[in-house]
N, C-alpha and C positions, 0 to 999 in steps of 0.2 A: 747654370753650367759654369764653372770653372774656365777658364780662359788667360791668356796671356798674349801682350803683346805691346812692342813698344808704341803704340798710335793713340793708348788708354795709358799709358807710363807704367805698363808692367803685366799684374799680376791683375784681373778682375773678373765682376760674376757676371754671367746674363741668363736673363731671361729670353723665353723664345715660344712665340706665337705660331699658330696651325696656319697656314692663308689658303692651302689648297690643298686635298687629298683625295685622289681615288685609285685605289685601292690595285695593285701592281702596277702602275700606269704614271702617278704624279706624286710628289709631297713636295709641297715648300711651306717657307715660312721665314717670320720678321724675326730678328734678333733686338735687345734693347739690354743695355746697360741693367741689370737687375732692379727691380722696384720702378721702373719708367715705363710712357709709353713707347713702342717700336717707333722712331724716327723713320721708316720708310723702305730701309732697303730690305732686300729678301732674296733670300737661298732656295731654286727651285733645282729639285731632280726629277728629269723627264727620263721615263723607264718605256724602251719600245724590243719588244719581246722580238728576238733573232732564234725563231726554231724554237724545241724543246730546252735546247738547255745553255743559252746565252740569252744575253738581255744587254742592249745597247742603253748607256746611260751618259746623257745631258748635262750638268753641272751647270745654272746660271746661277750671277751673283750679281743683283740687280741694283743700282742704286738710281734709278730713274726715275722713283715717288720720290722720292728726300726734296722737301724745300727748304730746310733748314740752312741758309745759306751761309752762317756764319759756319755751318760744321762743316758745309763744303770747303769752306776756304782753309780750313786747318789741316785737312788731310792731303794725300796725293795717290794718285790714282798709276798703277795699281795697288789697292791697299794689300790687300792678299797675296802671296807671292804665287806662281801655278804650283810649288810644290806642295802648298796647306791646299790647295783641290784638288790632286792630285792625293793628299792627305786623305782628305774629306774624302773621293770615293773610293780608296782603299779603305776607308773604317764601314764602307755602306758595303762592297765588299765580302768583309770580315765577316758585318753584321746577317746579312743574308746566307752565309756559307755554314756556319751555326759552329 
């Protein structure tokens, strides 16, 4: 996946791992620098059906497996600002509205 941001110095690619899925109800998953393993953190969306026709959705953004403590100490937290998840589920959104 294509990405950008200044916490990687710009412009980079990643890869991105399943960790959970069923099916109307969950998807998350590890992100990682493209060609690495997932250092730990992970993007879960929790879908809980409101009626026929809304769906309440969850956005976590987990870094609570990462031991990598040197990568801890470079970054600062919030890395994500709320408008890139607020991003993220307007493109989930999009993506379901067809």
């Amino acid at each position: 996946m294509n990405m950008s941001g200044p916490h990687l110095g710009g412009d980079y690619q990643t890869d991105n791992t399943v960790t959970g899925y069923d099916k109307n109800h969950l998807l998350a998953w590890q992100t990682a620098p493209a060609g690495t393993e997932p250092p730990g953190w992970e993007w879960v969306w929790d879908l809980k059906a409101e009626g026929s026709d809304a769906t309440a959705v969850t956005l976590t953004y987990d870094w609570g497996k990462v031991t990598d403590q040197d990568l801890l100490a470079k970054i600062g937290f919030p890395l994500v600002p709320a408008s890139a998840l607020e991003g993220s589920l307007g493109n989930l959104a999009s993506a379901v509205a067809g």
